[in-house]
C-alpha positions in Angstrom: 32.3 -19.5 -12.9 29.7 -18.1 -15.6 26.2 -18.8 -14.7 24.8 -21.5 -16.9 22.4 -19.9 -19.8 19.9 -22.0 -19.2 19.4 -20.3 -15.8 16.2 -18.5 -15.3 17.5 -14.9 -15.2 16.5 -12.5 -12.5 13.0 -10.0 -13.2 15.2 -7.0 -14.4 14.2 -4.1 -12.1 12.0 -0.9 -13.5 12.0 2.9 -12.7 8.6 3.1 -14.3 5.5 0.4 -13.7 4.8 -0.9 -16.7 1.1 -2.4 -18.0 -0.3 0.5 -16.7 -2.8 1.6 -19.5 -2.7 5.4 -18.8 -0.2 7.0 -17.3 0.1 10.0 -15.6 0.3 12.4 -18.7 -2.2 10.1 -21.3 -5.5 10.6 -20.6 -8.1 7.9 -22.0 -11.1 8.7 -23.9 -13.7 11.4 -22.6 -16.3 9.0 -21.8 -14.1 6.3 -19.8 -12.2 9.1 -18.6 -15.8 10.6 -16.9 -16.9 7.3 -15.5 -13.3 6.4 -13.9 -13.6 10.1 -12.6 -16.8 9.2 -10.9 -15.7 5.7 -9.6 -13.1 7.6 -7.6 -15.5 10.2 -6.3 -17.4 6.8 -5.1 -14.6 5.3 -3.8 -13.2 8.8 -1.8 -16.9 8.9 -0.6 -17.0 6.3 1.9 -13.9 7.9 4.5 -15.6 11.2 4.1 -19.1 9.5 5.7 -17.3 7.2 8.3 -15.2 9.6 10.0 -18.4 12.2 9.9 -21.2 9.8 10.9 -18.7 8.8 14.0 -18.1 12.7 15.2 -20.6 14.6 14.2 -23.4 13.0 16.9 -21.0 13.1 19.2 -20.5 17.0 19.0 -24.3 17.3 18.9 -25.7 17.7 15.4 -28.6 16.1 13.7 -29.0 14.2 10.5 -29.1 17.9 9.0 -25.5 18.7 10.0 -24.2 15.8 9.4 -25.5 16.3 6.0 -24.0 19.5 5.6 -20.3 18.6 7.4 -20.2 16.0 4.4 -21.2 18.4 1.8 -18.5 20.3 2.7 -16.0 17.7 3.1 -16.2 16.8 -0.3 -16.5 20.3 -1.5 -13.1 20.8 0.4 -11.4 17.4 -0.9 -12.8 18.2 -4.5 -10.6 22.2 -4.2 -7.6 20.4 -2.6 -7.9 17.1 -5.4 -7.4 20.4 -8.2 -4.8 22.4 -6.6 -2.7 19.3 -5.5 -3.4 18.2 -9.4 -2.5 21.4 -10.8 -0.1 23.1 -8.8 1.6 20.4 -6.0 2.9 16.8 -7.0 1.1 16.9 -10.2 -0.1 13.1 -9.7 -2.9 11.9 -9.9 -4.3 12.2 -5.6 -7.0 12.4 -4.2 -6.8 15.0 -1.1 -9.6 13.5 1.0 -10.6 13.4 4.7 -8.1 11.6 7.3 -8.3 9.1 10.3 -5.5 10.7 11.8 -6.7 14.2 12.8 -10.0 12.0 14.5 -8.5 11.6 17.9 -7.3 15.3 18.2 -11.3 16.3 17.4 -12.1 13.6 20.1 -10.3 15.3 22.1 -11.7 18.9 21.6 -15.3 17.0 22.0 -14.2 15.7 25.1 -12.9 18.6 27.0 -15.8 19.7 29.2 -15.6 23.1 27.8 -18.7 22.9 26.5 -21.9 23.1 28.4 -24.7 24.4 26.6 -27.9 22.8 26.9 -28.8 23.1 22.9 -27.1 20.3 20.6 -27.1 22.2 17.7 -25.2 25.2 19.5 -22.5 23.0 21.1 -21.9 21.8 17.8 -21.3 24.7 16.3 -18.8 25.8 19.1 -16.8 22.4 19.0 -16.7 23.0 15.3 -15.3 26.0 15.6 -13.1 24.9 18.0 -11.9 22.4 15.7 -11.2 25.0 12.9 -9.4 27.0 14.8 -7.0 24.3 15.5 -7.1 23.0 12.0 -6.0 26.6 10.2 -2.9 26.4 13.3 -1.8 23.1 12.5 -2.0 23.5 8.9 1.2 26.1 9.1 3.4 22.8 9.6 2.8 21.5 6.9 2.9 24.9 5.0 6.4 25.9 6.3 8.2 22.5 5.5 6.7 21.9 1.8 7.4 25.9 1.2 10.8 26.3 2.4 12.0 22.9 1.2 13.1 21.9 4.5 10.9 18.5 4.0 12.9 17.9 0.5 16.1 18.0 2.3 14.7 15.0 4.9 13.3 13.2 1.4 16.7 13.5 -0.2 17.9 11.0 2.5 14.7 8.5 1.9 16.3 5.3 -0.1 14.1 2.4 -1.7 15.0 0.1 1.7 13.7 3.5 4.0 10.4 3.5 1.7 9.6 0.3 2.0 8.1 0.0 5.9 6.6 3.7 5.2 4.7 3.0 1.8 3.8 -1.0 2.8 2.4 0.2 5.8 0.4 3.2 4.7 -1.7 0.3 2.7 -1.9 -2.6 5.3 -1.8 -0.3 8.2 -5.4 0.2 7.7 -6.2 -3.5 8.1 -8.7 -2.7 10.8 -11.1 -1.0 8.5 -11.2 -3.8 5.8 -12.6 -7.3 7.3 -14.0 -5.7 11.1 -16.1 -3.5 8.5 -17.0 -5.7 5.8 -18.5 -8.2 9.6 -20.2 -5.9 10.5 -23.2 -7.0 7.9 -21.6 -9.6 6.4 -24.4 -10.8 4.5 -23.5 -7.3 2.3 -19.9 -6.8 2.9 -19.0 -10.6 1.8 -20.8 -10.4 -2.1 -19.2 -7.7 -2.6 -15.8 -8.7 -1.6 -16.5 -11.6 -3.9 -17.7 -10.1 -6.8 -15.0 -7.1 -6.6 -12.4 -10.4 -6.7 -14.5 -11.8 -9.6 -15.2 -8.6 -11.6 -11.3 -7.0 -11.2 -9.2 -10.3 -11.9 -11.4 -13.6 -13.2 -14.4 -12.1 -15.8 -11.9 -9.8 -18.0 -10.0 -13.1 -18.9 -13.0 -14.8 -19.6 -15.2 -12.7 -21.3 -14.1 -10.4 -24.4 -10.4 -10.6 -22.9 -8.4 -7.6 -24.1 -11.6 -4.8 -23.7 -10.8 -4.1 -19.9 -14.5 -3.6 -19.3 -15.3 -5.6 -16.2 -11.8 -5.1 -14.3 -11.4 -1.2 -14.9 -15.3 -0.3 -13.8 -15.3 -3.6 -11.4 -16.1 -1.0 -8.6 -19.2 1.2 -10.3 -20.5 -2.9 -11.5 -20.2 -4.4 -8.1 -21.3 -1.5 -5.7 -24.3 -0.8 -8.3 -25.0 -5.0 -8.1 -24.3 -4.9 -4.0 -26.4 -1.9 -3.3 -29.8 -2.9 -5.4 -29.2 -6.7 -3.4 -29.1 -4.8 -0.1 -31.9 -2.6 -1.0 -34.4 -5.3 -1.7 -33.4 -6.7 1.2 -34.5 -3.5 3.1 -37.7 -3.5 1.7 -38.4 -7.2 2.1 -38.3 -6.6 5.6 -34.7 -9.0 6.0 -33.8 -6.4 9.0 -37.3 -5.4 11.0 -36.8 -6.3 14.6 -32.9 -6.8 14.6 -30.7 -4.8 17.0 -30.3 -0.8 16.2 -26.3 -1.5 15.3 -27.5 -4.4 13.1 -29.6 -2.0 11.2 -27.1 0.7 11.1 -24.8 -0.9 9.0 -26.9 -2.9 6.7 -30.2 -0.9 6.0 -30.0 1.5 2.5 -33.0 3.6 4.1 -30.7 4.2 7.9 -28.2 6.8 7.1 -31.0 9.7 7.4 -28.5 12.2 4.9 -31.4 12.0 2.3 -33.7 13.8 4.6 -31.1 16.1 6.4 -29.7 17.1 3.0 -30.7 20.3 1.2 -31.1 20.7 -2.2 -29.1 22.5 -3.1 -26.1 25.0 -1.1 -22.9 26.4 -1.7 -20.2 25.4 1.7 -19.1 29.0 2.4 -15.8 29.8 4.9 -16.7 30.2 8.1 -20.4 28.3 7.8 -20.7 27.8 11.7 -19.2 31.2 12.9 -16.0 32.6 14.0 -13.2 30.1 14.9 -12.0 30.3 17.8 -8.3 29.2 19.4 -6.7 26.9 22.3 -3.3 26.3 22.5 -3.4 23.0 23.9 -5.4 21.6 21.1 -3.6 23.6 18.1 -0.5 21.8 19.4 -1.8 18.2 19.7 -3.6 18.7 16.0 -0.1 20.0 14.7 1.0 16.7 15.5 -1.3 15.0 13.7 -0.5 16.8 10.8 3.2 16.1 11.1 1.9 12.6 11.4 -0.8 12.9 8.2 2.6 14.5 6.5 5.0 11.0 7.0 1.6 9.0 6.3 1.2 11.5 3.0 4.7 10.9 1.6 4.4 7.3 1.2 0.9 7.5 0.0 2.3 10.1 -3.0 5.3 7.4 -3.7 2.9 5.0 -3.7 0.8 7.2 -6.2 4.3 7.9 -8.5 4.4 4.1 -8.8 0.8 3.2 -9.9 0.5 6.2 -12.8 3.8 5.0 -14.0 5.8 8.0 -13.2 9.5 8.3 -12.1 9.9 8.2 -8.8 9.5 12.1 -7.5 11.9 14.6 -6.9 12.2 15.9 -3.5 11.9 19.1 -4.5 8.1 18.4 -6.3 7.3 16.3 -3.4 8.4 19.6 -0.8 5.7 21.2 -2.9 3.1 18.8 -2.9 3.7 18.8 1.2 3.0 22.6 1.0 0.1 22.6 -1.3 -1.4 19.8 1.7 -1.2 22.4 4.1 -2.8 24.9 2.2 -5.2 22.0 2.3 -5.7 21.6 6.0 -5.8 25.1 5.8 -8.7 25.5 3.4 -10.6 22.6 5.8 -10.2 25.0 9.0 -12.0 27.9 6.9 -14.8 25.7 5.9 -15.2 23.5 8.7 -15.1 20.3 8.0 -14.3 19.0 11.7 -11.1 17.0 9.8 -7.8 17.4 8.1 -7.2 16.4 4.9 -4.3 14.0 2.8 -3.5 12.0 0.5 -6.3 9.1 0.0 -5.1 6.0 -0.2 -8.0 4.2 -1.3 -8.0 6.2 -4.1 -4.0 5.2 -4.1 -5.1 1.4 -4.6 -8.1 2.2 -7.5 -5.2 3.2 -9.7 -3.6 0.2 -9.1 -7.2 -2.0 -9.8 -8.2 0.0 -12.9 -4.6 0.1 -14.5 -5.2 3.8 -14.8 -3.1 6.6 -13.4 -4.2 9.7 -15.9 -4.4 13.0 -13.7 -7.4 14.4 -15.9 -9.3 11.1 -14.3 -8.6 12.2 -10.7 -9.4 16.0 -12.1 -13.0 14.6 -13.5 -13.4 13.4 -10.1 -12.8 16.7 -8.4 -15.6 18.1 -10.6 -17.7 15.1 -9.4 -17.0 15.8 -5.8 -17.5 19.7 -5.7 -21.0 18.8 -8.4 -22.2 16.6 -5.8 -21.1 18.9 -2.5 -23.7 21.4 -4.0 -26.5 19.2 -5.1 -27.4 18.0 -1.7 -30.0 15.5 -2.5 -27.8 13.8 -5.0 -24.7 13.5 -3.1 -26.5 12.1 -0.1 -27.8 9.8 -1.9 -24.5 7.8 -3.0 -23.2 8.3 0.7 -26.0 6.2 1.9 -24.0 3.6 0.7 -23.9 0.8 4.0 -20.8 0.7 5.0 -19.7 -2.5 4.9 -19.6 -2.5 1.1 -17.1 0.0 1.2 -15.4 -1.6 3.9 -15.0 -4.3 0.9 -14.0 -2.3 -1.1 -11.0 -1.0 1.0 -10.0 -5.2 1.9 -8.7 -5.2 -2.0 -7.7 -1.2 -2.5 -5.5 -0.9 0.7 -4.1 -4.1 -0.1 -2.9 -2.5 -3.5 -1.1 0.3 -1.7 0.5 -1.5 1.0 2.0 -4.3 -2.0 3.3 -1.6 -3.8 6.0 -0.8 -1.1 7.0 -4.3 -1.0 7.9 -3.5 -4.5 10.8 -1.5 -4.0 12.3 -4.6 -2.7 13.4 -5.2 -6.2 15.7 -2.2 -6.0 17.3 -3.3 -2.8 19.7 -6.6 -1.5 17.7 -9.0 0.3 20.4 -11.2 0.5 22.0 -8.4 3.1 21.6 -9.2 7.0 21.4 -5.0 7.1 18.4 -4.5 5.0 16.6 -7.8 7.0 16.9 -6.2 10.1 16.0 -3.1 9.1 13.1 -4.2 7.4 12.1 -6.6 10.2 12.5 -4.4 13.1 10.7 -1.7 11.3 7.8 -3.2 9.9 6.9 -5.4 12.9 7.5 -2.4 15.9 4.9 -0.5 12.9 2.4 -2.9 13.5 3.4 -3.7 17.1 3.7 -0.4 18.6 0.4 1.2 17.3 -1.2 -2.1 18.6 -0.7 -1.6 22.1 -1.5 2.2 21.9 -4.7 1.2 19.9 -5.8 -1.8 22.4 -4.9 0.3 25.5 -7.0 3.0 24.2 -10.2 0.8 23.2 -9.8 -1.3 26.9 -9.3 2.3 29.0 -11.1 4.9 27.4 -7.6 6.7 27.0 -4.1 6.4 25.9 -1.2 4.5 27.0 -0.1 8.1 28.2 -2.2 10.1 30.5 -1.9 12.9 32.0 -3.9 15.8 32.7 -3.1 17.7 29.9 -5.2 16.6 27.3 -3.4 18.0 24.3 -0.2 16.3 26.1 -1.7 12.9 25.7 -2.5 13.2 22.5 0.9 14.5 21.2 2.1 11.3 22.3 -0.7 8.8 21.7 -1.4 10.1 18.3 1.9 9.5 16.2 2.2 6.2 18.2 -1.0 5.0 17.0 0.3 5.0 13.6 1.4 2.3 11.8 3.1 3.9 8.7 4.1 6.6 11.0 6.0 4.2 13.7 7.6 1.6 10.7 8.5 5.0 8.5 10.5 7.0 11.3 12.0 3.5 12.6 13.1 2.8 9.0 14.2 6.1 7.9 16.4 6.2 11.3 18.0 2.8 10.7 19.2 2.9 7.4 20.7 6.7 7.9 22.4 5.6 11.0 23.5 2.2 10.5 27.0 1.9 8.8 25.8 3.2 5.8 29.1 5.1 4.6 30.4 1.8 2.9 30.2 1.6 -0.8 28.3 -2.3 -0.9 25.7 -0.9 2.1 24.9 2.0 -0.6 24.2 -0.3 -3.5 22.4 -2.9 -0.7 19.5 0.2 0.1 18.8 0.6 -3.6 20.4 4.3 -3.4 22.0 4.4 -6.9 18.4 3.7 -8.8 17.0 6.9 -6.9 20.2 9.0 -7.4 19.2 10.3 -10.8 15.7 12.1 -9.4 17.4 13.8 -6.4 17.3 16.4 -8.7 14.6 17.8 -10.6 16.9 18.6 -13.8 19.2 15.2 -14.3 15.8 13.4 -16.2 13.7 14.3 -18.5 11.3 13.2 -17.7 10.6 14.4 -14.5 9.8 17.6 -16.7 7.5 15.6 -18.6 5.8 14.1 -15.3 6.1 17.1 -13.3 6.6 20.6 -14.8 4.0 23.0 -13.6 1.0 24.5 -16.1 1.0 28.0 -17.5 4.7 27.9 -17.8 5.0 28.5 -13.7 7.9 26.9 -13.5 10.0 29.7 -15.0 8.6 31.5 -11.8 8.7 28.6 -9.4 11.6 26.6 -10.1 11.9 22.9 -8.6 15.7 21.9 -7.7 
């Protein structure tokens, strides 16, 4: 029976985004292009001073080192931002610090090797320590981008597989949006608001059509939030409260200002000689194998926001490889963490509507400008925290909604893709759960045994949520009766079938090609 035409038809489904204002290969005008550039410096920022502020004490530096580990951080992330840019994926991704290689360098901190009575000295030798298993570790990643063994495992990814991995990458990281934005909630809520107010409500009422207030929404509010939470400083709001209270709200507490110089260059090798363990090069392989799944659905979430075609294997085999030399260049320098793809920086293309790669380039230049001038850079990460916990409540959001969207490529009506779905996306949040709770209750993982790097070989990929649902999912839909003819239309296969290859569209030349004519020396498959 024919469907009657007054039927509301289905939303048709779309290889590209569209209403994105730049894509990946139109850049906007130079001076929106420069203040977008440094919105995501701002934005990539905040992970680079939470993950250093929480190790850094702990291997015994001062304000001063802290300082300097975050100068060279962003010196790092703004090198690995250019050559991912130029020569990996192409897109436009940010290569920033990572949560997952923290509990590894917990790890190293924690492993009674180190007994010297000076701070600053055992510092130094955990950091060290920490390189040494960074520039191992990075060879993982390295061999499977180089040889293309990781583009034969993402030749078997469908849209149904990508969905638990890329939804997960996004609202895995739910416990450092609210929990952060509490911590002084009198400064994390306003800006939660206003972010809400300036990114979706104020553009329709005021000048509608400019794009002012949604596409610099985060420069606006943070510059609004900050000078609110200043005043409050110097009013005295926060004499007398608790030292933790005062932590996260005071604009005066972070003590980078001071520690900063004004001006250095990070060099390789800054804190001496690495040195090598076996142990811990193995258990921070595995968290770049891990970083490498959580960094695949970050890039397709990336493909989708600058309104790309979905990648190639081939390109995204490179981009893997170009990550390693990545991790690689943050063992040289010693920045006590590996690096990948940023996924808040993932969810400001999404709130600006712009996914130009010369934006993302601008912001490079911002971060490796600002890793030099001490002063200046510590002075935006002094930032309190729980604005850019706010911040992350509406940018990780963004990433985790754009795996849902691949839905529209797949058969929901199919009792194969629920289960698959299901299973995988509630054992990705149920799984790491347990690990996480276990760990925060015990003082250790779910496993534990006395070999340290043991325990963390287990209790690292585990604690992942994108990891766990992205594996599962991956598993299930190669496994489960998939030879069928319906089940290959039901994952959403035949939309992806025409970028296996790097030569059956166009425009994956347009999107992707490398500069200089490199690719008549490098070809992609």
């Amino acid at each position: 029976m024919a469907a009657k035409s007054d039927e509301p038809a289905p939303h048709p489904p779309k290889d590209q985004l569209p209403n994105v204002s730049y894509c990946i290969t139109s850049p906007p005008p130079w001076p929106e292009a420069i203040l977008l550039g440094f919105q995501h410096y701002l934005v990539m920022l905040g992970t680079a001073v939470i993950i250093t502020t929480a190790l850094v004490p702990q291997m015994g530096g001062g304000n001063e080192e802290k300082a300097k580990v975050i100068q060279t951080v962003l010196f790092v992330a703004g090198l690995n931002t250019l050559l991912q840019s130029y020569f990996g994926t192409r897109l436009p991704a940010v290569i920033g610090a990572s949560y997952t290689f923290v509990a590894p360098t917990i790890s190293i901190i924690l492993s009674g090797r180190w007994s010297d009575p000076d701070p600053v000295s055992r510092f130094k030798k955990i950091m060290r320590a920490t390189q040494g298993a960074l520039i191992i570790a990075s060879t993982i990643q390295i061999v499977l981008g180089f040889s293309g063994l990781w583009r034969n495992v993402v030749r078997f990814l469908s849209p149904l597989s990508a969905v638990p991995l890329v939804s997960l990458v996004g609202f895995g990281l739910y416990e450092f949006g609210f929990p952060g934005v509490a911590k002084c909630v009198e400064i994390g809520l306003p800006e939660l608001v206003l972010l809400v107010i300036f990114s979706q409500y104020l553009d329709h009422l005021i000048r509608p059509g400019r794009n002012i207030f949604d596409r610099f929404a985060v420069l606006f509010t943070v510059a609004i939030v900050w000078i609110y939470a200043h005043l409050l400083t110097v009013g005295g709001a926060y004499n007398g409260t608790p030292p933790r209270t005062q932590a996260s709200c005071r604009t005066d507490r972070a003590g980078l200002i001071d520690g900063a110089p004004w001006i250095r260059v990070p060099y390789p090798f800054q804190w001496g000689a690495p040195s090598f363990d076996a142990g811990e090069a193995f258990a921070m392989m595995m968290a770049a194998f891990v970083a490498l799944v959580e960094s695949t659905g970050a890039f397709i979430a990336v493909t989708r926001y600058a309104s790309a075609t979905p990648l190639p294997p081939s390109v995204l085999s490179r981009g893997v490889g170009w990550q390693g030399v990545g991790i690689l260049l943050s063992g040289l320098f010693g920045t006590g963490n590996g690096s990948s793809v940023s996924v808040e920086n993932a969810g400001l293309l999404a709130l600006t509507r712009v996914g130009s790669r010369r934006v993302v380039q601008i912001a490079a230049g911002f971060m490796i400008f600002f890793s030099i001038l001490g002063k200046f850079g510590a002075v935006f990460a002094s930032i309190p925290m729980p604005i850019v916990a706010a911040l992350y409540c509406i940018l990780f959001a963004y990433v985790g909604v754009v795996g849902l969207s691949f839905l529209q490529f797949c058969n929901l009506n199919s009792f194969r893709t629920k289960f698959i779905l299901g299973f995988s996306i509630f054992l990705g949040l149920s799984i790491p759960q347990y690990f996480n709770e276990h760990t925060v209750l015990h003082g250790y993982g779910p496993v534990h045994t006395g070999g340290r790097w043991f325990n963390d070989m287990v209790n690292v990929p585990f604690a992942s949520e994108a990891f766990v649902a992205g594996i599962l999912a991956y598993f299930l839909d190669n496994t489960l009766h998939k030879r069928d003819g319906q089940i290959r239309k039901d994952r959403g296969k035949p939309w992806w079938d025409k970028f296996r290859s790097f030569r059956t569209d166009t425009r994956s030349e347009e999107f992707y090609s490398l500069p200089f004519n490199l690719n008549k020396y490098f070809p992609s498959v």
